[in-house]
C-alpha positions in Angstrom: 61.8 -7.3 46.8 58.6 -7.0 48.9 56.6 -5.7 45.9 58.3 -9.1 43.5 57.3 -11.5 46.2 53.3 -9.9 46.5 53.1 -9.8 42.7 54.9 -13.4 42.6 52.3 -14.7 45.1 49.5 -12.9 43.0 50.4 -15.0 40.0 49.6 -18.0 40.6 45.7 -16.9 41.3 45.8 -14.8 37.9 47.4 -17.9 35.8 44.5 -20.4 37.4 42.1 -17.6 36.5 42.9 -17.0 33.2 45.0 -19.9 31.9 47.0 -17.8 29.9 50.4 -16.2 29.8 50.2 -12.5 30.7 49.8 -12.9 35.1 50.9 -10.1 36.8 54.4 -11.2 37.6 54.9 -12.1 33.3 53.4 -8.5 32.9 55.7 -6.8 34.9 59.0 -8.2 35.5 61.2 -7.4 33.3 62.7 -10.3 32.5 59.6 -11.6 31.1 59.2 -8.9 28.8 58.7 -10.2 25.1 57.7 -8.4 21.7 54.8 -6.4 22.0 54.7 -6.7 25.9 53.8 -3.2 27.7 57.4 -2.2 28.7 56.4 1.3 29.6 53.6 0.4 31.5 56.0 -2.4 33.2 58.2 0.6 34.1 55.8 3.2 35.2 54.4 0.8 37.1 57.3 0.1 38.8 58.4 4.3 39.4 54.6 5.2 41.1 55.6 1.9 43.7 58.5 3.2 44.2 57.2 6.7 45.3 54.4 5.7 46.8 51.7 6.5 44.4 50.5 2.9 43.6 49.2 0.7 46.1 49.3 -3.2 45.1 45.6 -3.4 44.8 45.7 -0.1 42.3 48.5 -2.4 40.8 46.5 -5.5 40.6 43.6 -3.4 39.1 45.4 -2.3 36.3 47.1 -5.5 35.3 43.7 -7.4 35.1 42.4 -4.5 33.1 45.8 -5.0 30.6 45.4 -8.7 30.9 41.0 -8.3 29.9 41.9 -6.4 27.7 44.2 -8.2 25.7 42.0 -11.4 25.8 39.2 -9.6 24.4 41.6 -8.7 21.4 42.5 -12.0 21.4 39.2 -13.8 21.0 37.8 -11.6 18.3 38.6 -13.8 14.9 36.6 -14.4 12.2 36.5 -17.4 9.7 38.6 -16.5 6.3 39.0 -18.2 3.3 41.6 -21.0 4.5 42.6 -19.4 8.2 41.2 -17.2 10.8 41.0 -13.4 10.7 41.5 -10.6 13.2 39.4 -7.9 13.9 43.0 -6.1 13.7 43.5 -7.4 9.6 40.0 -6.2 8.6 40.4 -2.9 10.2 43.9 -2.7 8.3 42.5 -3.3 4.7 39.6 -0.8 5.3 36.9 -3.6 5.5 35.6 -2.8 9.2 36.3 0.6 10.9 38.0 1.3 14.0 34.9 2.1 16.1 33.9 -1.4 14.5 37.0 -2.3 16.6 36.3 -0.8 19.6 32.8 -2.5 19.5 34.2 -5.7 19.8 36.4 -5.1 22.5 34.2 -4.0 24.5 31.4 -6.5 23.8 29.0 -3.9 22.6 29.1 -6.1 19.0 30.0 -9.9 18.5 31.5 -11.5 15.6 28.3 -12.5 14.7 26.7 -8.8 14.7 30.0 -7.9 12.3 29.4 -10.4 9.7 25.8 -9.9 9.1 27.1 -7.1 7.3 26.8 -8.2 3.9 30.1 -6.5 2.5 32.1 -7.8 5.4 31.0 -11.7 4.6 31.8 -11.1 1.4 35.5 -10.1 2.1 35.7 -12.9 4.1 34.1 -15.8 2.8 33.1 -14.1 -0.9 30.6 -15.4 -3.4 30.2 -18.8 -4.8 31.7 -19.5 -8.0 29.9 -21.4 -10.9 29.8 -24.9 -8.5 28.4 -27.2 -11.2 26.6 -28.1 -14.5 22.8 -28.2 -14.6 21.4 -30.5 -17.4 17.7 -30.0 -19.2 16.4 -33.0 -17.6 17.3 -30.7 -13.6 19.8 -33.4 -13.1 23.0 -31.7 -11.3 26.7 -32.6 -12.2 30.2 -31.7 -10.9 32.2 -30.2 -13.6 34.0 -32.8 -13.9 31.4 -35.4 -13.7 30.1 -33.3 -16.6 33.8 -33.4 -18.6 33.6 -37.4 -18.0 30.3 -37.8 -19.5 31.2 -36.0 -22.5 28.9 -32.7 -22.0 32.0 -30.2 -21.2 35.1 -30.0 -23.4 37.9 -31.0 -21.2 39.3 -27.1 -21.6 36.6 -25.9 -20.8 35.8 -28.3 -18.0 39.4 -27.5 -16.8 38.9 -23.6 -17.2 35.7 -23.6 -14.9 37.5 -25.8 -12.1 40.6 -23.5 -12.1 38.6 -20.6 -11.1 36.9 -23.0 -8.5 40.2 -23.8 -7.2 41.1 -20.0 -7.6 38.2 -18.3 -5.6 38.7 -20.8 -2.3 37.7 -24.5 -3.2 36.3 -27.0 -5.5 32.7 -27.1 -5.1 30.6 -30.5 -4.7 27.4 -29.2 -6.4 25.3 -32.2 -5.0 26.2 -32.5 -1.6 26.9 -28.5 -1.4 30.5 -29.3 0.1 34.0 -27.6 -0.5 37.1 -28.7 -0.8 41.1 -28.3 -0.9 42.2 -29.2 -4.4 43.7 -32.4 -2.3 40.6 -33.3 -0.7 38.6 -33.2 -3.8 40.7 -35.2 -5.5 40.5 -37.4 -2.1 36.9 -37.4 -2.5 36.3 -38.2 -6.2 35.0 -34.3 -7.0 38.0 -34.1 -9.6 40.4 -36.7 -10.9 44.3 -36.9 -10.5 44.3 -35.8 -14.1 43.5 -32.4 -13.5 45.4 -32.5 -9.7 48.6 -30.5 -10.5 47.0 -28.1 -12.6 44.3 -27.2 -9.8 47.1 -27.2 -7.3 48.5 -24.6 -9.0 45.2 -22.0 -9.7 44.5 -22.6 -6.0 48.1 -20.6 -5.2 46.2 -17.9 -6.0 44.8 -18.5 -3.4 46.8 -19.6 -0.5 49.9 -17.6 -2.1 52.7 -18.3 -4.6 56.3 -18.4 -3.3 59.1 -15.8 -4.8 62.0 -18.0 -5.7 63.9 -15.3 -4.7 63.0 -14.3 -1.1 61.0 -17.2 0.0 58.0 -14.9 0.9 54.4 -15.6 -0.3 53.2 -13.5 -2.9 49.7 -12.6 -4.6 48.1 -13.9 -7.8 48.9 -10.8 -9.1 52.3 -10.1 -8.0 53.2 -14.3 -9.4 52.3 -12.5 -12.7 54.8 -9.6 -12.3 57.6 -12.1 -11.2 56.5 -14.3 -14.8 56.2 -17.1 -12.4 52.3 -17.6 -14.1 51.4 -16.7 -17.4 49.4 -13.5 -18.0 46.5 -14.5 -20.1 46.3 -17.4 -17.2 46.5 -15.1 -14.7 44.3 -12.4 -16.1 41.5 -15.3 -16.2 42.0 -16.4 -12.4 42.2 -12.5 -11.2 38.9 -12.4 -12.9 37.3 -15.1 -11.3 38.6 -13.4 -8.0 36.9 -10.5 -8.6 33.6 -11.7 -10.1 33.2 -13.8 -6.7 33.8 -10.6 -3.9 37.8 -9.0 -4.8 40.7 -9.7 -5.1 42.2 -12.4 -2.3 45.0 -11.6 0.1 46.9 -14.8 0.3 48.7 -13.3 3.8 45.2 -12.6 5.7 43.3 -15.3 4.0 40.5 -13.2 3.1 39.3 -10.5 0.0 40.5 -7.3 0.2 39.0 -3.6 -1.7 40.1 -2.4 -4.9 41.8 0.7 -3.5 43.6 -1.4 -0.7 44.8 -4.0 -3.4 46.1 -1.2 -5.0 48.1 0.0 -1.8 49.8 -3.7 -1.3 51.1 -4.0 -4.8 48.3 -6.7 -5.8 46.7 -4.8 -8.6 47.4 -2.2 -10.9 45.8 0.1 -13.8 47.0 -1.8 -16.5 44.9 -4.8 -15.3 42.1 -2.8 -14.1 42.0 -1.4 -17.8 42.0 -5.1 -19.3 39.4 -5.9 -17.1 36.8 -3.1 -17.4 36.9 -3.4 -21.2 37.8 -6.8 -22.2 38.4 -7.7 -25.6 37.9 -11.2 -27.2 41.2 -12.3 -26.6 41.1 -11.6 -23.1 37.6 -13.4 -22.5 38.9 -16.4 -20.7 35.7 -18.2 -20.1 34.0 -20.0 -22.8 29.6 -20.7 -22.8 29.3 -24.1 -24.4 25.5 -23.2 -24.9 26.4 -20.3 -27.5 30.1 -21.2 -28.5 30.9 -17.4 -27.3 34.3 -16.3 -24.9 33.1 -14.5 -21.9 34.5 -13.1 -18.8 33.3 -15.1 -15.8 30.8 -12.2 -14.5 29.3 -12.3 -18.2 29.4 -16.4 -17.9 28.3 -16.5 -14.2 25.1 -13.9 -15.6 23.9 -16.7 -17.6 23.9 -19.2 -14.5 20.7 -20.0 -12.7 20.8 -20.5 -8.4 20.3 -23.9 -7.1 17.1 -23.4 -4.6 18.2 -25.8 -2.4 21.9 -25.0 -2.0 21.7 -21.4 -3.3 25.1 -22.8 -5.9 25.3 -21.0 -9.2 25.0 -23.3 -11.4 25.6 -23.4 -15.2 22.1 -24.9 -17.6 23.6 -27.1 -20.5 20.6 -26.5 -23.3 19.3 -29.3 -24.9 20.4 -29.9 -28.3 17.8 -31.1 -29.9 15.2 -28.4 -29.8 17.8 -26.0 -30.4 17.2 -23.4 -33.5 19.4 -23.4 -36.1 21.1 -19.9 -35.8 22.6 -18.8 -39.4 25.5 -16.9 -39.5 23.3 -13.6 -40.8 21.3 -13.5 -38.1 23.7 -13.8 -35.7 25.5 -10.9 -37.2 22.6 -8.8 -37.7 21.6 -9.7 -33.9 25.2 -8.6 -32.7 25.0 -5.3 -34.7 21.5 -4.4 -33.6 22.1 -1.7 -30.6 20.0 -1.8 -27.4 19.5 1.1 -25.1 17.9 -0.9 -21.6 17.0 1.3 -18.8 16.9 -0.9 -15.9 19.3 -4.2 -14.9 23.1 -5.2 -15.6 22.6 -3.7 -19.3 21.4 0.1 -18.6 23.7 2.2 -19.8 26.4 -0.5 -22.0 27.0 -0.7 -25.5 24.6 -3.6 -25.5 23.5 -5.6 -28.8 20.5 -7.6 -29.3 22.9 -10.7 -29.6 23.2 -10.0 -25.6 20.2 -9.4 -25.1 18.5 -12.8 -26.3 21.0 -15.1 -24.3 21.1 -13.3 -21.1 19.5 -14.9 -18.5 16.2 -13.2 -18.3 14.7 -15.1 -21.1 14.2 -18.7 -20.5 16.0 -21.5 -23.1 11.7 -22.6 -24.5 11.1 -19.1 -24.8 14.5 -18.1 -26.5 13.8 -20.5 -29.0 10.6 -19.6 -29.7 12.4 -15.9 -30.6 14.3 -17.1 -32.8 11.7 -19.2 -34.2 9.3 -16.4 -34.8 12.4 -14.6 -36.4 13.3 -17.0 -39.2 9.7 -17.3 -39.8 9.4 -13.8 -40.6 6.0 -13.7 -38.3 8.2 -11.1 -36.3 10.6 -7.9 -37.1 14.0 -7.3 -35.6 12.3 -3.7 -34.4 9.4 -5.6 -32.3 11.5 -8.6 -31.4 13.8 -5.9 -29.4 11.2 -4.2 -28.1 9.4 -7.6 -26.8 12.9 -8.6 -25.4 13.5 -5.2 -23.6 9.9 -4.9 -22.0 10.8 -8.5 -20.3 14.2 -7.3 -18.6 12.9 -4.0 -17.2 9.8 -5.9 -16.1 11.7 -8.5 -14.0 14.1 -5.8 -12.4 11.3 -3.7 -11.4 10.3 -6.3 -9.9 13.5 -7.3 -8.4 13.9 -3.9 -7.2 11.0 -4.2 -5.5 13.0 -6.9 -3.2 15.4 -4.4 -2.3 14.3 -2.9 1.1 16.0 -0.9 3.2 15.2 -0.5 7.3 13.0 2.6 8.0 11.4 3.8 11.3 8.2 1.0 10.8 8.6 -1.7 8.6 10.8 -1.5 5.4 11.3 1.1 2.1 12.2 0.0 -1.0 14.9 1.4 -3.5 12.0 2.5 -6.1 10.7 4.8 -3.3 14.1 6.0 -2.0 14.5 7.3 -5.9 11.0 8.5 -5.7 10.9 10.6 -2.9 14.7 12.2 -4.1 16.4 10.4 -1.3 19.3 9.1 -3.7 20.1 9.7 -7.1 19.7 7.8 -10.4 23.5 7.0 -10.1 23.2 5.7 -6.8 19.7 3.8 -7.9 21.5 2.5 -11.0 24.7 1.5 -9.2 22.3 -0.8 -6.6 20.4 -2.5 -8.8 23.2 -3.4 -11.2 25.0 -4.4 -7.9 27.6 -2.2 -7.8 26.7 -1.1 -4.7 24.6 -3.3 -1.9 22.2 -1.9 0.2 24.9 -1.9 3.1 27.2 0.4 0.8 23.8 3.1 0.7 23.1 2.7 4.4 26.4 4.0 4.9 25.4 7.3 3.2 24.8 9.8 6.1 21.8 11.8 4.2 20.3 8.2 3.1 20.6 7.1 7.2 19.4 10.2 8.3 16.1 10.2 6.0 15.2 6.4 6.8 16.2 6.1 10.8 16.2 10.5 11.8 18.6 11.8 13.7 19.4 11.3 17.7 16.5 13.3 19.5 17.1 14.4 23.1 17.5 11.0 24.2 17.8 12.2 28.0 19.9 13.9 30.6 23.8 13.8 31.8 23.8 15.1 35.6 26.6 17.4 36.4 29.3 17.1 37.8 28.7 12.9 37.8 27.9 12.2 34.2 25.5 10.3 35.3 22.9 9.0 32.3 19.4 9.2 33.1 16.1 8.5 31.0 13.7 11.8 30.8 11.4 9.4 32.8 13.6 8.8 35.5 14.5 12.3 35.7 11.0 13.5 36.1 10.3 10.7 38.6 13.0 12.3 41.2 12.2 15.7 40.7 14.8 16.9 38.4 12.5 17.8 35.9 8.6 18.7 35.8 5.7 16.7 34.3 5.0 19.5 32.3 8.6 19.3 30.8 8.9 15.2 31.1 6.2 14.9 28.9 7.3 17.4 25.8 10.4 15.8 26.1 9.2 12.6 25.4 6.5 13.4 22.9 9.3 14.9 20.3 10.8 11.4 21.4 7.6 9.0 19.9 6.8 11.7 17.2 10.4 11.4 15.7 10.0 7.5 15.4 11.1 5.9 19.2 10.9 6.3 22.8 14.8 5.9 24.0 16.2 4.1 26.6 19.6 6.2 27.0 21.6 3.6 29.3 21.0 0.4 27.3 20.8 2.4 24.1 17.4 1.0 23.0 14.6 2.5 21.2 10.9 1.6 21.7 8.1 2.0 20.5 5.4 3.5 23.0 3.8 0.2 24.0 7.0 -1.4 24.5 8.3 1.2 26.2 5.6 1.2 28.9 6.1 -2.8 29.6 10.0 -1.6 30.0 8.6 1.2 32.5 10.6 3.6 30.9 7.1 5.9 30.6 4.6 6.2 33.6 0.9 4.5 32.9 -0.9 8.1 33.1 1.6 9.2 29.8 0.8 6.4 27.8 -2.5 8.1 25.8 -0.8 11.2 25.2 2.5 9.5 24.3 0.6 7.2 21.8 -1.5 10.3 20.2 2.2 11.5 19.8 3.9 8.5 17.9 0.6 8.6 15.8 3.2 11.8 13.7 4.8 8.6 12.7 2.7 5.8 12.3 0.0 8.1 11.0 -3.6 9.8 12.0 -6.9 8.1 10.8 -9.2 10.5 8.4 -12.7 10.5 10.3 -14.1 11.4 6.8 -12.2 8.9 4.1 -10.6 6.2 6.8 -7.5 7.0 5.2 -4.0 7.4 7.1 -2.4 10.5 6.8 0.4 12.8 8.2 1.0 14.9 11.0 0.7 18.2 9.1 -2.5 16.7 7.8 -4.4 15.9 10.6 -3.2 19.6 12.2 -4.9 21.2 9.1 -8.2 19.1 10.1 -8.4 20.4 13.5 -7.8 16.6 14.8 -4.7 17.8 16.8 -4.0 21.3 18.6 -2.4 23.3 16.0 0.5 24.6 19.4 1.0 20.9 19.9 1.5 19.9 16.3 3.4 22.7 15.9 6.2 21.3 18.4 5.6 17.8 17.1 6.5 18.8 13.5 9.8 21.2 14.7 11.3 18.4 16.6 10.6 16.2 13.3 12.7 18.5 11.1 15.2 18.9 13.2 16.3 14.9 13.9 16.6 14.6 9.8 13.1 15.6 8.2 8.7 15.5 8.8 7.9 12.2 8.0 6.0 10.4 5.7 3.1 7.8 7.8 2.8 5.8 4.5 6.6 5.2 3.7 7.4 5.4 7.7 10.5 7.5 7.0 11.8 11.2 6.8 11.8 13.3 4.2 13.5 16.3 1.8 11.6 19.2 2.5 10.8 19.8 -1.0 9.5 16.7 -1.2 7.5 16.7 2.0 5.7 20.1 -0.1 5.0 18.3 -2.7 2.9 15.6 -1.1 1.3 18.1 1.1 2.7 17.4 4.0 4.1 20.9 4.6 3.3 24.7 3.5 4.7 28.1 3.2 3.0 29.1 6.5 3.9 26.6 8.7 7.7 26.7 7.1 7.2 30.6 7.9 6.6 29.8 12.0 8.9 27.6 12.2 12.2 29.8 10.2 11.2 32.8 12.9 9.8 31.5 16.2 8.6 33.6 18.8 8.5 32.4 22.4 4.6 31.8 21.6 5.7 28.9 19.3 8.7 28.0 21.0 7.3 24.8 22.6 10.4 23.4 24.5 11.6 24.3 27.8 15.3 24.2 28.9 15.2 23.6 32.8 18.7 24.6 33.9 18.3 28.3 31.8 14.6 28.5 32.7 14.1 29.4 29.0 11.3 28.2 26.6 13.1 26.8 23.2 13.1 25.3 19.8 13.9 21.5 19.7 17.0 23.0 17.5 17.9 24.8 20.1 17.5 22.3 22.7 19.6 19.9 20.7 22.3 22.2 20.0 23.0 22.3 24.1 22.6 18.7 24.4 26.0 17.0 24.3 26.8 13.6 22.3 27.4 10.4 24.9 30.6 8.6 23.6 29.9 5.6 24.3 25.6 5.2 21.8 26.2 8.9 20.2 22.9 9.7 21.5 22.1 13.9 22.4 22.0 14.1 26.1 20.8 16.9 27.9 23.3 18.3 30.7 21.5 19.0 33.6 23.2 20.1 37.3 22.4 17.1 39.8 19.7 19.1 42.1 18.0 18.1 45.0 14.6 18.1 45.1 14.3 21.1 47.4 16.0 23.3 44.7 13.3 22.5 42.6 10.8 23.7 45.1 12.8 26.5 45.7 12.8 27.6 42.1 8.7 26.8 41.4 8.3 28.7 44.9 10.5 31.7 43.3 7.9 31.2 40.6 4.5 31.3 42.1 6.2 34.6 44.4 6.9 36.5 40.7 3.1 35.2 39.9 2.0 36.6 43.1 4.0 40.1 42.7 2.3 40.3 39.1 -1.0 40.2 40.4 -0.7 42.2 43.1 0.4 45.0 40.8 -2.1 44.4 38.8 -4.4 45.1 41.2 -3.0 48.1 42.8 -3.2 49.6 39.1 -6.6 49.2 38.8 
């Protein structure tokens, strides 16, 4: 009863704390206990009391820790579709890992961190749909401004708000705001006329309810249970996944393919439809070309607000429009394409496609087509011309796609250069199938542009204790002689690392954070130049580390160790592109030869330029790293290293200096 009446009196000081259910008394007693409460701990709790193996302040300890720890949880949400998201929910359907998850508890990531990953906003919030009508005159409507004033068919008017309603909200185009179907229809987006109808496509959203057992089901499920027509349904799934997946109307957020599949929200007979639609399942309808499109074809052919970033769809102006006969739109639609770059590389692509897609502007469409009737141009060069502008613009595009290497950024036409992904991968990022995110994620592709943990520093033994090579060399646990090869491999392999905040720095930086000693910094920064590159005295030009060794401008010993440590933390690296590289291709560019390759496959201890100071042996930075251990907590290489005084140290270079002295004096006596 003693124990009840401390933790009772302990309560009220925890509940003013954290004003929140979970005190110590609410944790523990067990008539408080509720679903999903810590019974066994409750009880084990109360067993070590008992026998005298828990003291109330070890008791008190542990309870906050339950009670921090369970507010943590609590607090991580993110924003979803209609309602909030766990960190929980996104781990279950696959969209943030469970390290993701540990993160966040522990404050190591924020919300904020987690969502600037591009495929995680997408899940949650998705892609806009097509928001709104643009007219040739830049003026912007609502669609159903644009059904009011005549220049949308009202089925096609209604088609394009259904998948508004069906993909989150309707979309106010000109004041870039979104809305419930009822507060649209509150604030004059959409009319009462098309209310119920938009009430219904936005179940698809928010969930339909089985008649049968009251619980809320998917789109897709609606459609199984005949509660939605399938055509209708097909279109709205569509939309769903044209605009970032398929939605879970339970979590209020987008879910995978494969984890769609797993809650019964999908299946292969509508993946089938929807990979290879035919005419009759093209639900969407362009008013410019009179054509049935899916919405990802439809939403191609949009153009992006500047100011909002809204996809918006351009209604051409009919009067400068071409005439278009009925044989050359035939011959157009049965003229093949092969295009090697963009959403058309590799599809059964027709010329038809090609000339209303939206690389070619509406003037200079017409001016094809023009030129075409007119006879002043063939079908052969027409394609040709056609083709040269797409692959043009997505080189260029490509260009845009940069990726985070040790300096600066790389672009995906150099990762595919320099053999660091594949032409599937390439092809799959430029045609969007994959975002740059997706690639990061690739352990080679991470490895080549950001290298591999180097020895970051030491873990003292028994204590675990983390300490910077620096540090270490400044209280006498390791030499200067061994401090400073350390950290050279550490700026010639892209960063110097700060092991307890898990930072890395360049060399400057690193000496205003004083995690390098002023009489380093020179050699340090003639290091880092294996990274940021050496200057040619002759031509001016930058060039690599293996370079400048073959010029005399560095020791050949030195580069030697500067290169090893290179290849073994993911490749030697390129100064221009600022990132690792295949070893093939690092031959190639002459960064590497068969020589140096042959020191550095069978190393003697002459070329074995690292030093292990608990073994007392000289090493390879392989070797180094392979009896460095990986901290939990930032997955850097530490290197374990018995906590010694500083008169062991002494003791041992003493020991040393004796073996010198022993040496000589033999020598001597021989002679």
């Amino acid at each position: 009863m003693r124990f009840l009446a401390q933790v009772k009196a302990l309560h009220y000081m925890c509940h003013n704390s954290f004003r929140q259910e979970g005190a110590p008394y609410d944790i523990i007693h067990p008539s408080s206990h509720r679903q999903g409460r810590p019974g066994g701990l409750r009880q084990d709790i109360f067993k070590k009391y008992r026998e005298g193996k828990l003291t109330i302040k070890m008791i008190i300890t542990t309870v906050l820790e339950v009670i921090e720890k369970s507010v943590k949880t609590t607090e991580v949400v993110f924003e979803g579709i209609r309602d909030t998201v766990t960190a929980k929910q996104l781990v279950e359907a696959d969209i943030i890992s469970q390290e993701v998850l540990e993160d966040l508890k522990k404050g190591k990531k924020s919300v904020k961190d987690v969502i600037e990953d591009e495929n995680v906003n997408v899940y949650l919030k998705g892609k806009d749909s097509i928001a709104g009508i643009l007219l040739p005159d830049s003026q912007i409507m609502t669609i159903y401004q644009a059904k009011q004033k005549g220049k949308l068919m009202p089925g096609t008017a209604l088609i394009l708000l259904e998948a508004q309603a069906a993909t989150g909200f309707i979309i106010d185009p000109i004041g870039n705001r979104k809305f419930s179907v009822d507060d649209a229809v509150k604030a004059k987006i959409v009319g009462p006329d098309v209310c119920q109808k938009l009430r219904s496509a936005e179940k698809a959203v928010t969930g339909y309810k089985d008649p049968y057992t009251g619980k809320t089901i998917s789109l897709f499920q609606a459609m199984q249970k005949d509660l939605i027509l399938k055509d209708h349904g097909i279109r709205l799934l569509e939309a769903q996944i044209a605009t970032g997946g398929i939605i879970d109307p339970v979590n209020s957020h987008r879910i995978p393919v494969h984890v769609a599949y797993k809650k019964g929200y999908f299946n292969k007979e509508i993946n089938q439809i929807l990979d290879d639609p035919s005419d009759d399942t093209k639900g969407f309808f362009d008013p410019n070309t009179q054509e049935n499109l899916t919405y990802l074809q439809l939403m191609a052919r949009c153009v992006t607000d500047p100011s909002t970033g809204l996809c918006l769809l351009p209604l051409k102006g009919k009067s400068s429009k071409i005439k278009i006969d009925n044989n050359i739109r035939e011959l157009f639609k049965t003229t093949i394409v092969t295009v090697k770059y963009g959403r058309f590389k590799g599809k059964h692509t027709t010329l038809w496609d090609l000339i209303n897609s939206e690389y070619l502007s509406e003037d200079k469409r017409q001016e094809f087509f023009k030129l075409f009737r007119s006879k002043k141009i063939t079908i052969q060069q027409l394609t040709e011309t056609i083709v040269e502008i797409i692959e043009s613009k997505e080189i260029r595009q490509q260009e845009g796609l940069k990726f985070k290497g040790l300096r600066g950024e790389v672009s995906a036409v150099d990762l595919l250069d320099l053999e660091i992904v594949d032409e599937n991968t390439y092809k799959s990022l430029i045609t969007g199938n994959m975002t740059s995110t997706d690639v990061m994620k690739m352990d080679n592709v991470r490895a080549y542009l950001q290298g591999k943990s180097c020895v970051a520093g030491l873990t003292l033994q028994p204590s675990n204790q983390k300490i910077s090579i620096y540090e270490a060399q400044r209280i006498g646990l390791l030499t200067p002689g061994t401090a400073l090869c350390l950290l050279e491999a550490q700026a010639a392999t892209g960063f110097i690392v700060d092991p307890l905040n898990n930072k890395k720095l360049t060399v400057e930086q690193s000496l205003k954070e004083n995690l390098i000693s002023p009489q380093m910094y020179e050699k340090l920064l003639s290091a880092e130049r294996a990274v940021t590159g050496y200057k040619d005295p002759y031509t001016g030009q930058k060039i690599s580390l293996f370079q400048a060794l073959k010029k005399d401008l560095i020791v050949k010993q030195h580069g030697i160790r500067l290169l090893e440590a290179q290849i073994a933390t993911g490749g030697i690296i390129d100064p221009i592109k600022c990132l690792h590289l295949p070893l093939e291709v690092a031959y190639r560019k002459g960064y590497f030869d068969a020589e140096l390759n042959q020191i550095l496959t069978d190393p003697t201890d002459d070329t074995k330029g690292f030093f292990d100071p608990k073994t007392q042996e000289n090493l390879t930075y392989m070797e180094m790293l392979g009896r460095c251990v990986k901290d939990k907590e930032t997955g850097l290489f530490l290197l374990p290293l018995n906590d010694k005084p500083k008169a062991t140290i002494i003791n041992v270079n003493i020991s040393r200096v004796q073996h010198s002295l022993v040496e000589i004096k033999t020598t001597i006596t021989l002679k």
